[in-house]
N, C-alpha and C positions, 0 to 999 in steps of 0.2 A: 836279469836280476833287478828288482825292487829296493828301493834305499827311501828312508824318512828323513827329512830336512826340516830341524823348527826353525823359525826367522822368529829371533827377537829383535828389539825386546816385547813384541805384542803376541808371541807363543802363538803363532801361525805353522801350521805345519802342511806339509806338502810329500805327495809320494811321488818319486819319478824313477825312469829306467837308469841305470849305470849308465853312462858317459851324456847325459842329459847337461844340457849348457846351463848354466845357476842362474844367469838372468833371465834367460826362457821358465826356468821353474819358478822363481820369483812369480814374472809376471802372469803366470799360469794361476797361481795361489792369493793374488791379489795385492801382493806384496809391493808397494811403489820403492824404487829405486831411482836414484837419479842416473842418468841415461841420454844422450841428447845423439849418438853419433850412430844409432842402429845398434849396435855391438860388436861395432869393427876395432874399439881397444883407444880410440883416435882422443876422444874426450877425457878420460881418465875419471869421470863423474861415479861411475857405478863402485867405487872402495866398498868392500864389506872387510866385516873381521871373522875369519874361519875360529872358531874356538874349540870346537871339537870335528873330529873325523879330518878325512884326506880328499881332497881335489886336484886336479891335475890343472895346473896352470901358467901361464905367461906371465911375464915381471914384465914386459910392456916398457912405458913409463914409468913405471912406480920408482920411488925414492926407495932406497934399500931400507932407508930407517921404516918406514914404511912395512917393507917387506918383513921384513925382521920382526914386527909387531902382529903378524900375522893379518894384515890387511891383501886383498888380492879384488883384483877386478872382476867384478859378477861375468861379464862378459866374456872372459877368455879363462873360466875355471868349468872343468866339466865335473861329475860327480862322480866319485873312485866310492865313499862308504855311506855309512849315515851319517849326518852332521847338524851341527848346532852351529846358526849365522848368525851376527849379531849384522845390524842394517844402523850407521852411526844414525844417533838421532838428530837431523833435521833444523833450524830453526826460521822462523818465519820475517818478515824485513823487520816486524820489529822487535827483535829477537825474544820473542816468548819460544816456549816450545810446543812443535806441532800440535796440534787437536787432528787426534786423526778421524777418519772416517769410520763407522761403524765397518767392519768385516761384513763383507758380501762371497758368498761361497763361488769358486771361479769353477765354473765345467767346461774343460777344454772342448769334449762334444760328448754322447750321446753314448750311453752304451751299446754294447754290440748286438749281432741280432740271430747271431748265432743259434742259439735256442728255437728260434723261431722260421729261421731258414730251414732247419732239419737237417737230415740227409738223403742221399743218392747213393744210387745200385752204379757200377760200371758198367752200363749195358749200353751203347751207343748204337745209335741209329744206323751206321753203316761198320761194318769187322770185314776181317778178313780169314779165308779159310784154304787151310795148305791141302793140298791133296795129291794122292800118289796115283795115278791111273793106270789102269792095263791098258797097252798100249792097243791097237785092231787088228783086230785077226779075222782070216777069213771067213769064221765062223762066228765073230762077232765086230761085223761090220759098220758101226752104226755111227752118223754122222758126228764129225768131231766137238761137236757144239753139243749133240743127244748126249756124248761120253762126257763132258763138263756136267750139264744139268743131271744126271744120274750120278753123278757122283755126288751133288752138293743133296739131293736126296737123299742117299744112301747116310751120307754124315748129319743130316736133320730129319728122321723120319717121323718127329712129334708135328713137323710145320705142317701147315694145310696151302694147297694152292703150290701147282709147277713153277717152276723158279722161268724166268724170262732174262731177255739179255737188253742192254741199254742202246744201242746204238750200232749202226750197219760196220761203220768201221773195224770195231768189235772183230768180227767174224773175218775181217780181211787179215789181219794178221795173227788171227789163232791159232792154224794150223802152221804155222811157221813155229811159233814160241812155245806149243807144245812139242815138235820135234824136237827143235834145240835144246829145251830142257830136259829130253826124257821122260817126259808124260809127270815131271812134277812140278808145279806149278801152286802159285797162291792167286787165288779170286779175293776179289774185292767186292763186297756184298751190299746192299742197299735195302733196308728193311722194307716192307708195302704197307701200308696202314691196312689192306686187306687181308694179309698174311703172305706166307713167305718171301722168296729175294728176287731183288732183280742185279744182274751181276751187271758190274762198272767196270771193272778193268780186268783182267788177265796179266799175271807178271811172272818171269819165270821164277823157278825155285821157291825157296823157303822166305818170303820176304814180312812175316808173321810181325815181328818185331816194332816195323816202322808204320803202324797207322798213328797219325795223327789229327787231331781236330781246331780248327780255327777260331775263336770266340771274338766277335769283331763290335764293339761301341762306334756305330757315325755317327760324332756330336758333332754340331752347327760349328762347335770351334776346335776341339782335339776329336781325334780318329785315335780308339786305341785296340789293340787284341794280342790276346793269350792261347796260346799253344799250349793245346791237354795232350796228353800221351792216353789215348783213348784203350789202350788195354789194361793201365789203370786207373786214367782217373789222375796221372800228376799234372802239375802245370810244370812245364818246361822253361818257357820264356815269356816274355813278354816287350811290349814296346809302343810307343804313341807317335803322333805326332799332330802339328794342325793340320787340318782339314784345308789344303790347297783351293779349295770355295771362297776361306777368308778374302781373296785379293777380288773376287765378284762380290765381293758384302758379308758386314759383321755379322747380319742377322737373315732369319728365314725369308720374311718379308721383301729385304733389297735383291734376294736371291731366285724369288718367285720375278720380280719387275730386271732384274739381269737375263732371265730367261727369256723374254719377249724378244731380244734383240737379236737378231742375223745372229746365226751360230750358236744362241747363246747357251742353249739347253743342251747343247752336245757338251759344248765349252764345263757346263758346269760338271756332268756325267764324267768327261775325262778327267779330270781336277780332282772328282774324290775316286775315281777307280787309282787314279796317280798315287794316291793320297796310302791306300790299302795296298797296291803291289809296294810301296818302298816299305812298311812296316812288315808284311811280308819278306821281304827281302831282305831286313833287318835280322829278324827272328831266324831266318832258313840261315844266313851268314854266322850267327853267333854259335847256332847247335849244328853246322854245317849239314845241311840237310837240304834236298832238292824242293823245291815248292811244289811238283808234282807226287812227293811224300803225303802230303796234306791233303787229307781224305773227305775233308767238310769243312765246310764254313757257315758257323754258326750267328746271325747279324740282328742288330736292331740298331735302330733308329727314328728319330721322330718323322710324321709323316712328311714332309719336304723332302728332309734327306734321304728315304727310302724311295720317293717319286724321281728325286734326281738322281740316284743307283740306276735305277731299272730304265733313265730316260724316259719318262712319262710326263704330260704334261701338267704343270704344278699351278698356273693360271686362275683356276676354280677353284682352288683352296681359300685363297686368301678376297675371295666373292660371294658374298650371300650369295644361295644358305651354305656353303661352305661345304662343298664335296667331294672329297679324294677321287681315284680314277678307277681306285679300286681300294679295298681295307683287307682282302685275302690274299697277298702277294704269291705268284705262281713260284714252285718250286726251280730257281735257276741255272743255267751250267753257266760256272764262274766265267769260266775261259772265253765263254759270247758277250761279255761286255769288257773283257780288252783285262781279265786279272788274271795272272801267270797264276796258273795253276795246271793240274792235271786235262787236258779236252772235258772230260766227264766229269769233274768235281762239281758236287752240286754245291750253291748258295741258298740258305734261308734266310728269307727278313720275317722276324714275329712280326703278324697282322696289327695295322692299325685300327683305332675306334673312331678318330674324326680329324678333321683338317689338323689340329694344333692337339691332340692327342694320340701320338703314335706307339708304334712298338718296344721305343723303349720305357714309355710307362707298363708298357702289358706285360715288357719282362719283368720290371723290378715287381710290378705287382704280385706277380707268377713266381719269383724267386722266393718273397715274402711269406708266400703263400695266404693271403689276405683269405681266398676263395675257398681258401679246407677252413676257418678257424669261424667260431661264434664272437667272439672279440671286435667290439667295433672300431676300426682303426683309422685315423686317418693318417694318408701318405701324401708326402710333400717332395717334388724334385724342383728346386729353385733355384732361379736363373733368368736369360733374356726373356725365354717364355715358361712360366712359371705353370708346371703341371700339379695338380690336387686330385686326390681319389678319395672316397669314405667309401666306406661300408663293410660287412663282412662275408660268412660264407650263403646270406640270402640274398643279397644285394649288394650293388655298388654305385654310387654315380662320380663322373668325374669331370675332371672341368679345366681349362687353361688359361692363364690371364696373361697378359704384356707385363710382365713385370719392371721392363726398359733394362737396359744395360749396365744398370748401378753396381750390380753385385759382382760386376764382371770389369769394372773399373770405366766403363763408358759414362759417359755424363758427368765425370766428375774431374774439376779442372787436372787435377793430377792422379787421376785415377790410372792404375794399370793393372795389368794381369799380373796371377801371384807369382811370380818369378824372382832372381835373386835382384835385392835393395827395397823392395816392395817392404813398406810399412804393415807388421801382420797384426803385433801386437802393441796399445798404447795404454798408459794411465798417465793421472796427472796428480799433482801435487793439490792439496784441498786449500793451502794460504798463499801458496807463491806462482799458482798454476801454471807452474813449468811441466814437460812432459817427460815421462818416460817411456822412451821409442826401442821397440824393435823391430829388428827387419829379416827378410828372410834370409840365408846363408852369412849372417850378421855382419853385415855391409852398411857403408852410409846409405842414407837411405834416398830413395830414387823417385819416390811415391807410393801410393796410397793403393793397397789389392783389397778386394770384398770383405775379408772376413776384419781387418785394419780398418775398416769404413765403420765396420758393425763398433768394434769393440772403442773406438775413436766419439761416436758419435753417444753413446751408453755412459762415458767417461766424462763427456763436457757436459751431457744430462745431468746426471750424479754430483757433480762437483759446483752446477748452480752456474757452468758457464756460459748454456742456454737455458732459455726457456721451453716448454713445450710446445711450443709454436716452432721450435725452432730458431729463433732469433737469439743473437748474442747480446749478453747485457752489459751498457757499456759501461757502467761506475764500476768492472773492477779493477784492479792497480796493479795493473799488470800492461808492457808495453806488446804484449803477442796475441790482443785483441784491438784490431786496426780497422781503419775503412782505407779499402782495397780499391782496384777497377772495376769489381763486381760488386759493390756493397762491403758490407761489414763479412769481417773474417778472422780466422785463429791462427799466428804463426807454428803449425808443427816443426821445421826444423829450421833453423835461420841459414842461407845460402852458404859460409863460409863450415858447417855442417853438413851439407849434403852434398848428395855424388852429382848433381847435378848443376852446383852452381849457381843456384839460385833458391829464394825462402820455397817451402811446401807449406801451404796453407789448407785450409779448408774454408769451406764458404758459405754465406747461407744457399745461394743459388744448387752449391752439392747438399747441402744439407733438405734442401725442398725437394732435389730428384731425389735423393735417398729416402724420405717418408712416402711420394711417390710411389716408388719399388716396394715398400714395405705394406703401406696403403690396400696396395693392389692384392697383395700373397694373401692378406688378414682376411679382406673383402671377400676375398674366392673362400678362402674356410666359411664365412659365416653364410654364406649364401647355399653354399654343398649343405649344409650341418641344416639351417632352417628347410633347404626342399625337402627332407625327409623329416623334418618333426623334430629333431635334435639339438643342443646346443654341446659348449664345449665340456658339459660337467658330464654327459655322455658318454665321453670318449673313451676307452680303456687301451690307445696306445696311440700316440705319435710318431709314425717312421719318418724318419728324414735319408734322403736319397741323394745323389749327386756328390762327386769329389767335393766340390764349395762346402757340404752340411759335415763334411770331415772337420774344417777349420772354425766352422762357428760355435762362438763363445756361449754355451746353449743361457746363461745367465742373462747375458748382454741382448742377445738377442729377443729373448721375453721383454728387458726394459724398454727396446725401441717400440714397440710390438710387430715384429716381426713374425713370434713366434705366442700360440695364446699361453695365455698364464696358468698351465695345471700343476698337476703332481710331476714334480722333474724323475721319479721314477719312471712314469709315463713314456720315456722317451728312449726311441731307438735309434741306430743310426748303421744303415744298413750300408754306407760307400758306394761303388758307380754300382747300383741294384740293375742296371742293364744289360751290364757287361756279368754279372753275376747268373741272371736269368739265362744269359745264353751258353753259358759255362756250364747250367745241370742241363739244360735242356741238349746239348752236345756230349753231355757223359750217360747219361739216362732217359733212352727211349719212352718208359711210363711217362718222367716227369715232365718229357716233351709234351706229350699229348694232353695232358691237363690243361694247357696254352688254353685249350677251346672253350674249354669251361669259365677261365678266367676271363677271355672276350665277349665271352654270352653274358657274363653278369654286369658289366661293365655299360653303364648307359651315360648319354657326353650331353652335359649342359651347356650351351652358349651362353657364355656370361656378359658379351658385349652387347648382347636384347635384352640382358637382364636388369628392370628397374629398381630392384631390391639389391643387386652388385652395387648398382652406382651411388644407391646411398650409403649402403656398409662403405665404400670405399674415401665417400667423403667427409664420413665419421674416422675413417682410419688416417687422417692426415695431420695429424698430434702424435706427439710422443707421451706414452706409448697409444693412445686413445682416446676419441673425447667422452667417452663413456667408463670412466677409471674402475667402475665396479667388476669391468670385463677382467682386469689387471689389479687385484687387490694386494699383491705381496708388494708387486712395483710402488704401490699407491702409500704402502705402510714404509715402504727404503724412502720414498722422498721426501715422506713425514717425520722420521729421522734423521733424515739428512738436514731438513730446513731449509 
């Protein structure tokens, strides 16, 4: 249920879900609040006065007189109806009253892409089929394997091509489990891209019910997959975790130079097979189901991580010219590289296109379906390595840049991964430039996560607390603009406020790796967009991909330039589009096959040869650009802003 919330007195209004936190909607809607403690209740700064409708809330510290006045802490009030806030007014040290900031429209992220993903048939690549058989008689003699494939004929007489069997073992215990059952039994079938089956397993009785399918994400840093119930089409479970590779290195690169060493490339193979049976194990424990239930497994991943699945060696990736070992991954049985599954359950990795553009761009691209539509789109999955694709259903080319570890909290003195105390969301006061902090699970706050970086560094833009260089300006009167051990820096949260006991700053030093990251993603668009003749007034859609493009402020992220400055219609946000691509392609056989079409269009720019990357990239290390005509909405906010 939807509920509307005006914040006066500046008649801001904001829609959020029922039981939505009021200081999270606030700062969603642009609305500054004073706030210094995360949202854990501790400060008592965030007072509003409820004037109409119902929230559910904690008296905390409040003074009862207080309470009685209808005063209540934005922080620990959730949203019961529609309401009407009042936000006390403000006043500045020298007691004038605020001058606020012009309203800047806040988008938490991207709309959905629903529309565009389409739909899917439940027709999976591998089903299972029950069958009643007459048992042999001496007049119908015929081997017990003949009596299996004649019967999966007789129930598919449209297929073309005898059905074949997987594996010798097979046949060793067939004739045992059709006795015991009584000649009734359920096969487990495997489509051929030639036409008809080739059978997997044999089990006795009616066991129809339990096929299920695996949809597996290997990212560099979380591992995650979802359990379909492939006779429909539900998702069942789900479950994540890191990617046990983390403790051999954060990134692809340290993980290619870990493999050179004595063991190491086993070392890393076992670590994410580890990584996939405990999620596995996860998911079979909650819906109590054996892992040998699980009929397929459906994977992508970037190429590293599909090279160290398969134990291949990763070496020549990261070496001009930069060549996988292979980009057509052979069809695998799970069970031969050490994952508890069925002997016979097969594993798929969608095919890679080049060293540093893997299968999980080809799923989300595939998911999107970029490859059926006349729409020229471009797609973005951003991160340590920051993948780009353009094109539509004539073309595509795509490209990977180092974006460094900014977005993912690396490089940045107090950066961390978004987990709880992590700083997600900030604004700042425009006269007293104090901050308004939130953090995740509204906790003191512990540091600084990706999408806190973005909307952090968008805010001290805006507010005139840097400049476009980045650099902090010192004449304002304010003591939470200091010189640090690293230079000049911004006090976020003063130690005696945070979960960690000490001030949380920001730096210039973060602030130059965060244009950096930003530099780089901008750089790789304008370079994809010019090899084909295009620029960004071209475009007729921006997908953004990846959990991280879930949390970006798509506003905030236009100001740093991050993100190019079009029609915010433009923009979609399709969530982990990997784990997405492998979800239809495990429910639906057709939409599987389309994969090949979406590889063949697909052609991979090196942008670390490219002379025209490195100037876009050196033009992109300004906020938001040193070419502002690229960013003219941004260009007209700072010219009202002053």
């Amino acid at each position: 249920m939807k509920y509307t919330i005006t914040f006066l007195p500046d008649n801001i209004t904001a829609t959020v879900d029922k039981g939505e936190n009021l200081l999270n909607a606030a700062a969603q809607a642009g609305v500054y609040i004073h706030a210094y403690c995360g949202g854990d209740g501790i400060c008592g700064k965030c007072k509003v006065i409820v004037d109409k409708g119902e929230v559910r809330s904690d008296k905390a510290n409040l003074k009862q007189e207080d309470w009685d006045k209808g005063y209540r802490l934005a922080c620990l009030s959730t949203v019961e109806s529609d309401l009407e806030v009042t936000v006390p007014e403000m006043t500045s040290k020298s007691g004038k009253a605020l001058k606020r900031k012009p309203k800047t429209t806040r988008t938490v992220s991207a709309k959905a892409l629903d529309s565009l993903i389409g739909s899917w048939e439940v027709e999976p690549p591998v089903s299972k089929l029950y069958l009643k058989l007459e048992p042999p008689t001496l007049e119908d003699n015929i081997a017990d394997m003949d009596r299996v494939m004649r019967g999966i004929k007789q129930a598919f007489p449209e297929h073309v091509g005898d059905p074949s069997y997987d594996h010798p073992e097979l046949i060793k215990y067939l004739p045992a489990v059709l006795r015991e059952a009584d000649w009734k039994i359920t096969l487990l079938l495997l489509r051929r891209n030639q036409g008809g089956f080739r059978i997997i397993d044999v089990e006795a009785g009616d066991t129809t019910a339990k096929l299920y399918g695996l949809a597996v994400d290997i990212g560099t840093t979380t591992c995650s997959g979802v359990l379909v119930d492939l006779n429909n089409g539900a998702i069942l479970a789900e479950s994540s975790g890191y990617n046990g590779q983390i403790s051999c290195g954060e990134d692809v690169i340290s993980r290619i130079v870990y493999a050179k060493r004595p063991g190491g490339q086993k070392a890393l193979q076992d670590k994410v097979v580890v990584t996939i049976n405990t999620i596995i194990e996860d998911i079979c424990r909650e819906l109590i189901i054996s892992p040998a239930d699980i009929a397929y497994i459906m994977a992508a991943g970037n190429t590293v991580m599909s090279h160290h699945l398969l134990g291949l060696e990763p070496k020549y990736l990261r070496e001009a010219p930069y060549v996988p070992s292979v980009s057509r991954f052979p069809l695998t049985k799970a069970a031969e590289l050490g994952i508890h599954a069925h002997p016979s359950m097969r594993l798929f990795l969608y095919p890679c296109i080049a060293s540093y553009v893997g299968g999980d761009i080809v799923a989300g691209v595939h998911a999107c379906q970029m490859a059926k539509s006349d729409k020229v789109s471009l797609f973005i999955d951003i991160g340590t390595n920051g993948e780009i694709v353009v094109g539509n259903q004539d073309w595509m080319v795509c490209a990977a840049c180092s974006a460094g570890p900014a977005f993912e909290g690396g490089g940045i003195r107090y950066g961390m991964r978004a987990s709880s105390g992590a700083i997600e969301n900030f604004q700042i006061h425009p006269e007293t430039f104090d901050p308004m902090i939130v953090t995740i699970d509204h906790i003191k706050p512990s540091g600084i996560c990706g999408s806190g970086l973005i909307a952090i560094v968008a805010e001290l833009l805006e507010s005139g607390v840097i400049d476009q260089q980045g650099k902090f300006r010192h004449n304002l009167d304010t003591p939470r603009i200091r010189q640090g051990t690293d230079g000049w820096e911004y006090v976020l949260v003063w130690a005696r406020d945070s979960l960690i006991g000490e001030d949380i700053v920001i730096t210039e030093v973060d602030l130059d790796n965060l244009m950096r990251a930003k530099g780089a993603m901008y750089a790789g668009y304008q370079t994809l967009l010019e090899s084909v003749g295009l620029t960004f007034a071209d475009l007729d859609r921006v997908i953004m991909a990846g959990n991280f493009g879930a949390y970006i402020d798509l506003e905030r992220a236009i100001c740093i330039g991050l993100l190019p400055d079009v029609d915010r219609e433009n923009f979609y946000y399709i969530g982990n589009a990997s784990m997405l691509g492998c979800q239809i392609s495990l429910s639906d056989v057709n939409r599987f096959h389309e994969r090949l079409a979406v590889r063949q269009l697909m052609t991979n720019m090196e942008l670390s040869e490219n002379p025209e990357f490195m100037q876009h990239y050196m033009a992109a290390l300004f906020l938001p650009h040193t070419d502002m005509s690229l960013f003219p909405t941004i260009q007209e906010k700072l010219k009202e802003i002053g």
